[in-house]
C-alpha positions in Angstrom: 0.0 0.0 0.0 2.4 2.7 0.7 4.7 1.5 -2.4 1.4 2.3 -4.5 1.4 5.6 -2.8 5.0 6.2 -3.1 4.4 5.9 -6.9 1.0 8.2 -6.7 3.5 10.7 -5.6 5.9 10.5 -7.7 3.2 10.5 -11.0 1.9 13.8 -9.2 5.3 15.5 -9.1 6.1 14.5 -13.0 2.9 16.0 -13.8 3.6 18.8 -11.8 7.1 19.7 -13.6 5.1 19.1 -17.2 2.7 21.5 -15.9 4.9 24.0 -14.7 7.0 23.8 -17.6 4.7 24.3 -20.4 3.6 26.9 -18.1 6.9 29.1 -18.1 8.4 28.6 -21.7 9.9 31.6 -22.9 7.8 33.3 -26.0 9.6 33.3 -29.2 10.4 37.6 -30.3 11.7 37.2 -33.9 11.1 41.6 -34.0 14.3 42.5 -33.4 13.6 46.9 -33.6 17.4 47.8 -33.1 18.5 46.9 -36.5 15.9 45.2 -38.9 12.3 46.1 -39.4 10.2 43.1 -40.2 7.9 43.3 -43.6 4.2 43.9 -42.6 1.7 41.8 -44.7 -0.9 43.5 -46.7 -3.8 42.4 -44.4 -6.4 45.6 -44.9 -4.2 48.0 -42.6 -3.3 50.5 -45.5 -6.2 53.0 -45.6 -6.7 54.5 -49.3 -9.2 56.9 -47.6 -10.0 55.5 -44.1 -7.5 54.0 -41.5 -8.4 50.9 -39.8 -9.2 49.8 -36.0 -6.4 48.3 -35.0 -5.4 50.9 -32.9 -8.3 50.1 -30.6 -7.8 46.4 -30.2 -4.5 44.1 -28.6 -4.1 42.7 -31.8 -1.2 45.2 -33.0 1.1 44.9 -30.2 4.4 43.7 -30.8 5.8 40.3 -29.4 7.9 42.2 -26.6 4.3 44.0 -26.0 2.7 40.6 -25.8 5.6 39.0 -23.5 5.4 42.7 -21.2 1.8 42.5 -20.9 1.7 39.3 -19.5 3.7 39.8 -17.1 1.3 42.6 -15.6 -1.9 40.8 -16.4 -1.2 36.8 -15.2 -4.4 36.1 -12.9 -4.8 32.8 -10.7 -7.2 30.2 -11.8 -8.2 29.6 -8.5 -11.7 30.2 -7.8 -10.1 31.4 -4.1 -8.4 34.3 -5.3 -8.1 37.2 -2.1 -10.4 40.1 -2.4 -6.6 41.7 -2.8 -5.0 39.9 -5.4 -8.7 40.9 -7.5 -7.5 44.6 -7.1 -4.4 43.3 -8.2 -5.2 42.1 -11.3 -7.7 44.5 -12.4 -5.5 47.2 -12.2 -2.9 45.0 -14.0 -5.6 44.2 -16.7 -6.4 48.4 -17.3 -2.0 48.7 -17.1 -2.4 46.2 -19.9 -4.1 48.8 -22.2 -1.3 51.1 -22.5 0.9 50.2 -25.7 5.1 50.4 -25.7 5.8 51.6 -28.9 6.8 49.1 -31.0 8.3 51.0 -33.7 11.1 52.6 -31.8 12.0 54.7 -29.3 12.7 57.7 -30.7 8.8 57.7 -32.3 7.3 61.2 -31.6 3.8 60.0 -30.4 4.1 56.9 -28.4 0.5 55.1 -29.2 1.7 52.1 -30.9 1.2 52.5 -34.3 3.4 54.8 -37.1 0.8 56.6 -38.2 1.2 58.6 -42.0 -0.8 60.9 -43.8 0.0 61.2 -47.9 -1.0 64.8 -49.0 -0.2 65.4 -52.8 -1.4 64.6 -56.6 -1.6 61.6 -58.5 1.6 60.7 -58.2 0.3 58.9 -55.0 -2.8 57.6 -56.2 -1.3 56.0 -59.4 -1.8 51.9 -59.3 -5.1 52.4 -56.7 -7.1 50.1 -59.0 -4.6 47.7 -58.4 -4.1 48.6 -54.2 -0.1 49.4 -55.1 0.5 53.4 -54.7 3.0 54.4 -52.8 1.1 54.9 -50.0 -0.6 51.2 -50.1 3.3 49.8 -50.5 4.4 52.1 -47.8 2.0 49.5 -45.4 4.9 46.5 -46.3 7.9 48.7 -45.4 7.3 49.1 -41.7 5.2 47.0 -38.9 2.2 48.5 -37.0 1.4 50.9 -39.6 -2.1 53.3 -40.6 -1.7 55.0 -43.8 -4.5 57.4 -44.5 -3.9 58.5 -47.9 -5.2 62.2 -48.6 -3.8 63.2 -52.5 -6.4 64.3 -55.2 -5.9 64.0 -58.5 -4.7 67.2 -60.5 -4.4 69.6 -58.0 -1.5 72.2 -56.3 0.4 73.3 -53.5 -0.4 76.8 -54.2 -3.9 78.6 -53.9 -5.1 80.1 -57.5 -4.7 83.9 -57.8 -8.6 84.1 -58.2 -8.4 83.3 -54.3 -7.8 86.9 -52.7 -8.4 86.1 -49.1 -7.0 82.9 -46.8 -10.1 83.0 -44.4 -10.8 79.1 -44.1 -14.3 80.2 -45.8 -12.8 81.1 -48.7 -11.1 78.0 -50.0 -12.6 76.6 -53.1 -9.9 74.0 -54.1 -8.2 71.2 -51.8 -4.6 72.2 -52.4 -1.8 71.7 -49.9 -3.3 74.9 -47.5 -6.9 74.1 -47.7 -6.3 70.3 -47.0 -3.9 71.5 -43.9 -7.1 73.6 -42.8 -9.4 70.7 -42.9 -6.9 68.6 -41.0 -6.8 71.5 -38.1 -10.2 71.5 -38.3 -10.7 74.8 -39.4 -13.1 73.6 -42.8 -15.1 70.7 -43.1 -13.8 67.9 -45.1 -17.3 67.8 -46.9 -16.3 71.1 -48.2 -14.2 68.9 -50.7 -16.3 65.6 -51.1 -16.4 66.0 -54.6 -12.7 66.4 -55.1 -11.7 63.6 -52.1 -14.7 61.6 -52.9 -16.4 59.3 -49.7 -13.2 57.6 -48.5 -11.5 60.5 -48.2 -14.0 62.5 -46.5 -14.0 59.9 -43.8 -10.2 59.5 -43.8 -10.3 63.2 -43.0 -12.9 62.9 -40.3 -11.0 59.9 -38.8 -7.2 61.1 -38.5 -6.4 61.6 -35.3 -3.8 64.7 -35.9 -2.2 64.6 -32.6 -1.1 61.0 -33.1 0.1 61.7 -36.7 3.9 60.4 -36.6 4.8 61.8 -40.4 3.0 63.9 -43.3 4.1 63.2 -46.5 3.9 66.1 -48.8 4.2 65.6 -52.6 3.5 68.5 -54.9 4.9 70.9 -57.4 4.1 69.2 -60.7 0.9 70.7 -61.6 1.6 74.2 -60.1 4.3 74.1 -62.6 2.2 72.6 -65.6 -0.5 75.3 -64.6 1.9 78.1 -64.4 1.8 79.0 -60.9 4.5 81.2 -59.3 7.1 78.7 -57.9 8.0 81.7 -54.9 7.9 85.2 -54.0 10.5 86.8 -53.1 9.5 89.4 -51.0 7.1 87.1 -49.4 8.1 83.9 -48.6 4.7 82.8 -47.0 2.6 83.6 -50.1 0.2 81.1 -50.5 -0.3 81.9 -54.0 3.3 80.2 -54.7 4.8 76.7 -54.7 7.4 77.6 -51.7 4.8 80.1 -49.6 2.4 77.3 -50.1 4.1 74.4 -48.4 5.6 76.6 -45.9 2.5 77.8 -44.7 0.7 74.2 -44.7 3.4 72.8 -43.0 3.1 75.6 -40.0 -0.8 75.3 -40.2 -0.4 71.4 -39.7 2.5 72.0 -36.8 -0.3 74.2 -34.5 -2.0 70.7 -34.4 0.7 67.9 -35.0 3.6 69.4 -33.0 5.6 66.1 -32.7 5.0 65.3 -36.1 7.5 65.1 -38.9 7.0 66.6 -42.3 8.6 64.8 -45.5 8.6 67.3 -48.5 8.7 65.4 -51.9 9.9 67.0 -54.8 8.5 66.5 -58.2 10.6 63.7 -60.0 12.4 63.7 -63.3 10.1 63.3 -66.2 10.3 63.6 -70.2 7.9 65.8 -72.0 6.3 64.8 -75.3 4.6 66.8 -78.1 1.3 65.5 -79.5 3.1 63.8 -81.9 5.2 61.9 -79.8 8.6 64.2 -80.5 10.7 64.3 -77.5 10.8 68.4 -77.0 13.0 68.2 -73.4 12.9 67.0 -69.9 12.0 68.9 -66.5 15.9 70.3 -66.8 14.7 72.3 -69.9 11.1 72.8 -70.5 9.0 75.6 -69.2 5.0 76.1 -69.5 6.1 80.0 -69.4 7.8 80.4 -66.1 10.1 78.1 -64.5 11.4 74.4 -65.6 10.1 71.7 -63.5 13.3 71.5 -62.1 13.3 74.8 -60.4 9.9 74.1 -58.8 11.5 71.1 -57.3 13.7 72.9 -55.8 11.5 75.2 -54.7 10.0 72.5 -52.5 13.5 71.7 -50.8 13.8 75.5 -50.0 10.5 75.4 -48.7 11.8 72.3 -46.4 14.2 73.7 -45.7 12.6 77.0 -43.7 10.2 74.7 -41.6 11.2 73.1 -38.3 10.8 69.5 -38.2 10.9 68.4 -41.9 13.2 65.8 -43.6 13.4 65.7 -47.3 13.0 63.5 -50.7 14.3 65.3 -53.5 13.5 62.5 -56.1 14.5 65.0 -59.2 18.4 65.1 -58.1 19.1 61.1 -59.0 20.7 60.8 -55.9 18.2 58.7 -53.7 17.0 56.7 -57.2 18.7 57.2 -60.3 15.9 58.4 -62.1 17.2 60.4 -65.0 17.7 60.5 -68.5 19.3 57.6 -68.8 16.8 55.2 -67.0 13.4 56.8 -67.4 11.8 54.6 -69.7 12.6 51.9 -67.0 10.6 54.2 -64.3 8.1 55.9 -66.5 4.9 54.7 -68.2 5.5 55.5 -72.1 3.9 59.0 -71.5 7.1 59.9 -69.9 5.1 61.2 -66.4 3.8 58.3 -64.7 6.0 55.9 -62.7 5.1 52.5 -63.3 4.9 49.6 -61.0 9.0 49.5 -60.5 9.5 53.0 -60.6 7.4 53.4 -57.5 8.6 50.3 -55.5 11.6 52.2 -55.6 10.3 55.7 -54.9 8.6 53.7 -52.0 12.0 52.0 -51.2 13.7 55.6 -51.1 10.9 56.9 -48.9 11.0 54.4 -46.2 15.0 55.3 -46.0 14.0 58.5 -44.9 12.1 57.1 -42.3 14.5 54.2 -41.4 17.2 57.3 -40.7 15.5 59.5 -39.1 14.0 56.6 -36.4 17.3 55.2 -36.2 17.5 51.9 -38.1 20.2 53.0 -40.6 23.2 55.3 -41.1 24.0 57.8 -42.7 25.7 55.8 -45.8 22.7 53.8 -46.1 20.4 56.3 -46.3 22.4 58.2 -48.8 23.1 55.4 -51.0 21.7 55.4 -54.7 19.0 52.9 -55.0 19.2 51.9 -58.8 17.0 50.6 -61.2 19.7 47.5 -61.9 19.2 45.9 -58.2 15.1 45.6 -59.4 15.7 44.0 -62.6 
């Protein structure tokens, strides 16, 4: 009798150690946020006019979140839990709530998620049939990611000269100023529902400013097509010019995003056709009666550079992606304007560098590295 006991105890104890064990296993954390950033899939959390939920549920948390969180929020299976180990674990459970960022560190707004807002023309909406702009392939270069994507088709940084007065009542057109406006709340986003359509009317509703890690700002091409003054001299505010324009959205955006970071995209190289399909120049040597493209472009670097806060893109220089006169029929669509599929992988590649610096995950001789169109092929 007590060898059968003996042996009862000794079953007990194996199964205790099984228990325990399986019990205490380390979790596995392949996210390793010092030096590699960890491709997100594609599942839905790239918002071509509305951002999704995520932020609200556990399900974005990182692996280190999960493995911190547990910690905080273990609870006993007894049904004899003290009336003070309850308070214990409910306030562990509301402790629970509050994400580490995930990202890094060094993110402005510590809420979890790396949260950016594309504001620009088409050169961000091209491939939205197909779900691959550069703002939906943005969502695969970084984890934990909400991309609200804000450009409209056609339009300009600069106010038309029509538009006398900057009262928030008086904007007519979405450009760069009026869509900063209706971000700080100062004009309704229905003001523009024809121009930004349903999605983007509830993007624009649903943007939470003060959590908005980076604005991405890409215009210039269609102030210069339409003639627009590229600056003003005496005025370097003047919303009725490329540089005044982007200078002052930028400081509207700041009153209401101040940990936010501002990228300033210039227009990219581009050939220019005549309507027989002659090749008349490039955006080094073509004007539509002011400036050449070029100088527009750099307009927008100028611009960056008299804002607080702003990193930069110039994608006409060649030096981020050698996009030029060489390789543009490898970037560009036949019309000689629109990147195609590779062309903005690689403008998409470029932009996450930006990022990938400025948080930390690369150097300097990374970041300034030419990407070329030869490592795609």
């Amino acid at each position: 009798m007590n060898r059968i006991k003996n042996i009862s105890k000794v079953l007990g104890l194996i199964l205790s150690v099984s228990v325990l064990s399986a019990c205490t296993s380390p979790g596995v954390d392949n996210k390793d946020v010092s030096g590699t950033i960890t491709p997100a899939s594609n599942d839905g959390s790239s918002i071509a006019g509305a951002a999704t939920d995520a932020e609200t549920s556990g399900e974005g948390a990182s692996n280190e979140d999960a493995a911190s969180n547990s910690e905080t929020t273990d609870v006993a299976d007894s049904d004899n839990v003290s009336e003070k180990g309850s308070d214990q674990s409910a306030s562990a459970a509301t402790e629970a709530t509050i994400y580490r960022d995930p990202i890094s560190n060094q993110e402005p707004v510590k809420d979890g998620y790396l949260n950016i807002v594309f504001l620009g023309d088409e050169q961000f909406l091209t491939g939205e049939s197909e779900g691959n702009t550069i703002p939906d392939l943005m969502t695969n270069r970084f984890d934990y990611t909400n991309i609200y994507n804000l450009a409209i088709k056609d339009t300009t940084g600069a106010i038309p000269r029509s538009q006398t007065s900057t009262k928030p009542s008086d904007y007519k057109e979405p450009n760069f100023t009026a869509m900063a406006h209706v971000l700080a709340g100062d004009i309704k986003a229905d003001t523009f529902s024809s121009f930004l359509g349903t999605d983007g009317v509830a993007a624009c509703n649903k943007i939470d400013v003060k959590t908005v890690d980076y604005y991405v700002i890409g215009y210039g091409y269609h102030d210069y097509y339409n003639g627009i003054e590229s600056t003003n001299e005496n005025n370097p505010e003047d919303e009725h010019t490329l540089h005044g324009a982007i200078v002052t959205g930028i400081k509207t955006l700041q009153e209401v995003s101040p940990n936010a970071q501002f990228i300033v995209c210039s227009p990219y190289y581009c050939r220019f056709f005549d309507e027989n399909g002659k090749d008349i120049g490039d955006a080094f040597s073509v004007t539509k009666g002011l400036n050449t493209l070029a100088v527009y472009a750099n307009e927008t670097v100028l611009a960056a550079d008299q804002c607080t806060n702003t990193l930069k893109l110039p994608a006409i220089s060649g030096t981020l992606f050698d996009l030029n006169g060489h390789t543009y029929t490898q970037y560009l669509e036949s019309d000689g304007l629109t990147m195609n599929l590779k062309g903005r992988r690689i403008y998409t590649d470029a932009l996450a560098r930006v990022i990938k610096y400025h948080l930390g995950f690369i150097g300097e001789e990374e970041a300034n590295t030419t990407i070329t169109i030869a490592d795609y092929n």
